[in-house]
MIGU-987338 format. One record per residue: residue number from 1; residue in one letter; z, y, x of N, C-alpha, C in turn. Coordinates in nm, 3 decimals. Layout:
! MIGU-987338
NUM,A,Z,Y,X,Z,Y,X,Z,Y,X
...
! end
This chain:
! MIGU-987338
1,X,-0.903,0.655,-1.431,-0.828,0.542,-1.383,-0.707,0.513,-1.473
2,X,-0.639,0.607,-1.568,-0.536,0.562,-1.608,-0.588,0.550,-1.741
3,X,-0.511,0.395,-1.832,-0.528,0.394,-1.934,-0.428,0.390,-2.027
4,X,-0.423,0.417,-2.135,-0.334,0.426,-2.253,-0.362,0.283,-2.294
5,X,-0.204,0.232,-2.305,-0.195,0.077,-2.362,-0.039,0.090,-2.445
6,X,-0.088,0.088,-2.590,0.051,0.076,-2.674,0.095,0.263,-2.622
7,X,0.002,0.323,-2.615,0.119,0.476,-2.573,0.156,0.462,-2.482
8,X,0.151,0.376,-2.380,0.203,0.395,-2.228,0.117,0.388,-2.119
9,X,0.114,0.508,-2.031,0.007,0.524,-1.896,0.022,0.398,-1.862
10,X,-0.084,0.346,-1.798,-0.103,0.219,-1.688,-0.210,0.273,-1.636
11,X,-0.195,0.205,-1.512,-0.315,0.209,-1.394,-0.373,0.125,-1.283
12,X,-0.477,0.101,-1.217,-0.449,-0.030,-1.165,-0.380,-0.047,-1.055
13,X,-0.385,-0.205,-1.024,-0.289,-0.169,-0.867,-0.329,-0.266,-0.795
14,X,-0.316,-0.284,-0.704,-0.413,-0.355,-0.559,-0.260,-0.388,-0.482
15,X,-0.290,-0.567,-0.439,-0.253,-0.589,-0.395,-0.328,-0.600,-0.210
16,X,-0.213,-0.522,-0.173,-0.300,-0.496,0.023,-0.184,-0.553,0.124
17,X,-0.298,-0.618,0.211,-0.218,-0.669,0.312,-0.231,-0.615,0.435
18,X,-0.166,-0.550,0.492,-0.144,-0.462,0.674,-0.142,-0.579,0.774
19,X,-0.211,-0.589,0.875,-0.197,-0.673,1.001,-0.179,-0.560,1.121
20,X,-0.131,-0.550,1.132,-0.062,-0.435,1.255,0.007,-0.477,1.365
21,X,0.037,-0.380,1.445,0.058,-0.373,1.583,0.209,-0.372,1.520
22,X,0.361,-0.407,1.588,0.466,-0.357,1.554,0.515,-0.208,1.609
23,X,0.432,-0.180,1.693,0.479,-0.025,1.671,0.435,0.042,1.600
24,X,0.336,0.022,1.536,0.309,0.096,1.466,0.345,0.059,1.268
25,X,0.476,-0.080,1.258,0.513,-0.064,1.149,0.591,0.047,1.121
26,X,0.630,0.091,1.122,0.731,0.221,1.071,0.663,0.286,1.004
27,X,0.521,0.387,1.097,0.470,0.475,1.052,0.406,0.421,0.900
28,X,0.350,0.304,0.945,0.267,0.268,0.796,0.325,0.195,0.701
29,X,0.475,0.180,0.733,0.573,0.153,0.608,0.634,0.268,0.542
30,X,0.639,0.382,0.614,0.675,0.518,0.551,0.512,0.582,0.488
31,X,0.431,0.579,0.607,0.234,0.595,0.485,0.304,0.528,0.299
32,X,0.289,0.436,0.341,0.235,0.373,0.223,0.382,0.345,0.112
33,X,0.489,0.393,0.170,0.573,0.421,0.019,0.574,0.562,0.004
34,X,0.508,0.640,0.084,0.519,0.766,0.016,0.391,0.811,-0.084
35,X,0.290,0.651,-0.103,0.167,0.674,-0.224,0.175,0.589,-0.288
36,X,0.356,0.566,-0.323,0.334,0.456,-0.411,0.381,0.306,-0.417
37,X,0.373,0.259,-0.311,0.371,0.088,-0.228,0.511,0.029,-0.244
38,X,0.504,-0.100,-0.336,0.588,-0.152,-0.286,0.598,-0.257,-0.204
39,X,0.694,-0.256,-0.108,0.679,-0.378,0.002,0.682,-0.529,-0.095
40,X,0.614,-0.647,-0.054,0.666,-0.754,-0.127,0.690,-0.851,-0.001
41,X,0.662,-0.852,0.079,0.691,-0.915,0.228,0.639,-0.853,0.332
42,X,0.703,-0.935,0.445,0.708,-0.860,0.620,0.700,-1.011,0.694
43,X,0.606,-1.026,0.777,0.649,-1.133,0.849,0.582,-1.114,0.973
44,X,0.688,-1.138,1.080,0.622,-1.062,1.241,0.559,-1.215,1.316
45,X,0.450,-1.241,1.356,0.447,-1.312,1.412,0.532,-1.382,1.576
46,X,0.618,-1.260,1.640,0.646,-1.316,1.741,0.580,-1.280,1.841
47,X,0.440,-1.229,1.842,0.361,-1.189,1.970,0.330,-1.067,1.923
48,X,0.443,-0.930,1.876,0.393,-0.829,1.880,0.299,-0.736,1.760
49,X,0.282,-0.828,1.651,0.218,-0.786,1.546,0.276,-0.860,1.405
50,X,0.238,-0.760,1.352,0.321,-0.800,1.210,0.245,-0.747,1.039
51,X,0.271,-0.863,0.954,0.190,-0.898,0.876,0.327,-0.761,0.725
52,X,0.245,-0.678,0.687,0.301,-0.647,0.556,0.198,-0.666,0.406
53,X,0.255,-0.709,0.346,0.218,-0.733,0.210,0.272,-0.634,0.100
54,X,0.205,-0.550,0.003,0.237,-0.474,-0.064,0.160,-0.481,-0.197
55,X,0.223,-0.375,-0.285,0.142,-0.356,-0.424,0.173,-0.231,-0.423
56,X,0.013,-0.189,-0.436,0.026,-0.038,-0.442,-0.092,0.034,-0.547
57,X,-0.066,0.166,-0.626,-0.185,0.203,-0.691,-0.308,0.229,-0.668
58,X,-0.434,0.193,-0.720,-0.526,0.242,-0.610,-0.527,0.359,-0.606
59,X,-0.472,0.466,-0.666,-0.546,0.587,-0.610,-0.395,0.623,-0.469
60,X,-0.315,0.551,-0.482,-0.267,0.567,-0.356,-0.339,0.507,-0.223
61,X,-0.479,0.414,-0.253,-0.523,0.427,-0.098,-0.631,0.484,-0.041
62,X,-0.654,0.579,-0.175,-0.776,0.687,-0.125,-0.731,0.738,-0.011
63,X,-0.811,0.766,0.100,-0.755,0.812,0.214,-0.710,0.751,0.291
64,X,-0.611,0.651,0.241,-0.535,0.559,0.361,-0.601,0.488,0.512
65,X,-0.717,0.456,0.473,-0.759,0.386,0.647,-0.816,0.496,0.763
66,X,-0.826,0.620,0.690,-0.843,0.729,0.772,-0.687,0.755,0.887
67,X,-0.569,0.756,0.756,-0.474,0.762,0.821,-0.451,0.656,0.872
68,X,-0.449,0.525,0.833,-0.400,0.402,0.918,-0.503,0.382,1.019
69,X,-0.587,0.408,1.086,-0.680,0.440,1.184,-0.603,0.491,1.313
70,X,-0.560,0.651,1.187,-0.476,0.743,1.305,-0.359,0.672,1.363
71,X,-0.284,0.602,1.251,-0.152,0.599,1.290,-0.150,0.499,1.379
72,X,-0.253,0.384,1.359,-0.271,0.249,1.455,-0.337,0.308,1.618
73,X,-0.460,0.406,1.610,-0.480,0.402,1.740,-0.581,0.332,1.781
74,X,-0.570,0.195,1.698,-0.656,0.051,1.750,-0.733,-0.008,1.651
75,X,-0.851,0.078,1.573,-0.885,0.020,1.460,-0.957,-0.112,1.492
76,X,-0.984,-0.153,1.620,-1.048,-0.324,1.612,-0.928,-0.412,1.643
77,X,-0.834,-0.390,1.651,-0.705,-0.452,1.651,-0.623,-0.489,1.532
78,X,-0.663,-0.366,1.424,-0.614,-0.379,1.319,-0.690,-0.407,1.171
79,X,-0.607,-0.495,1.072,-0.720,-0.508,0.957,-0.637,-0.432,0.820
80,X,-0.716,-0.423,0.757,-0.652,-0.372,0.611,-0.743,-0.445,0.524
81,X,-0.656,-0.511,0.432,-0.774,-0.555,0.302,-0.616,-0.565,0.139
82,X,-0.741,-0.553,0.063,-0.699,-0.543,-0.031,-0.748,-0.642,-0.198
83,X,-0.649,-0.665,-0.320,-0.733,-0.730,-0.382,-0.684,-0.607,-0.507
84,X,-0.749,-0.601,-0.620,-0.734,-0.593,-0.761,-0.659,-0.643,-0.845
85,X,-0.521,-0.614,-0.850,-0.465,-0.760,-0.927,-0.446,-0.721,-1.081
86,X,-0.490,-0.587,-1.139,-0.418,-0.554,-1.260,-0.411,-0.428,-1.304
87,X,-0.369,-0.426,-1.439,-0.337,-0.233,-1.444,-0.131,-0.305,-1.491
88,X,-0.081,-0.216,-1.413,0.059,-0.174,-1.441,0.120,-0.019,-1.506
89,X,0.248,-0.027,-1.532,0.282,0.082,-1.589,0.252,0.224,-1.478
90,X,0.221,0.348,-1.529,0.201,0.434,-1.435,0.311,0.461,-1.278
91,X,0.324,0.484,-1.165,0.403,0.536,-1.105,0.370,0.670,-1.112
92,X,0.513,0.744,-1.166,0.547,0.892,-1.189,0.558,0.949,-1.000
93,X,0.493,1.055,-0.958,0.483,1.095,-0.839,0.593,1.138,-0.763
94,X,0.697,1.213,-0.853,0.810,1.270,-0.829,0.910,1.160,-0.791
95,X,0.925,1.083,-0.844,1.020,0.987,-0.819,0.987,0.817,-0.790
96,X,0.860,0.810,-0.777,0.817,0.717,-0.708,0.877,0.593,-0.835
97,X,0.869,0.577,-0.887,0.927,0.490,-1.013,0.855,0.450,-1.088
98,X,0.843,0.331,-1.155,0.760,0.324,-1.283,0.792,0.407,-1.411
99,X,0.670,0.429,-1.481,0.719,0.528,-1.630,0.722,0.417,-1.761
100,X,0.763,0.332,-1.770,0.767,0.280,-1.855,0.867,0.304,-1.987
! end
């Protein structure tokens, strides 16, 4: 997954969008910056559920709908999808940062 461009790691990254319950944003705003994610919007509809938008690496969502399953409770309530948008500079694990 990671490639060398000019001497610098890159990897790809997926843009994913969360439709969730609002109780259960917290948990899956702390999930998903601790593999990586950055938030790029939040918007609550008003009746209880709320829309997050992120960019995150893919190998940060290996695993993830197992846990967002758990953490939701309500997997026909809830959706996860995702697109491909690119390879970016690596995120270093330790510090959650780009290595550029």
């Amino acid at each position: 997954m990671i490639k060398q461009i000019d001497g610098v790691a890159h990897e790809p990254y997926e843009q994913v969008t969360v439709d969730a319950d609002s109780d259960a944003q917290g948990d899956i705003m702390q999930a998903l910056g601790s593999r990586g994610a950055e938030l790029k919007d939040m918007q609550a509809d008003g009746r209880g559920r709320v829309r997050l938008d992120y960019m995150i690496p893919s190998r940060g969502l290996i695993g993830f709908q197992t846990e967002f399953r758990t953490m939701t409770r309500a997997p026909g309530c809830c959706t996860m999808y995702s697109i491909t948008t690119g390879r970016s500079c690596r995120v270093t694990s330790a510090s959650g940062r780009m290595a550029c």
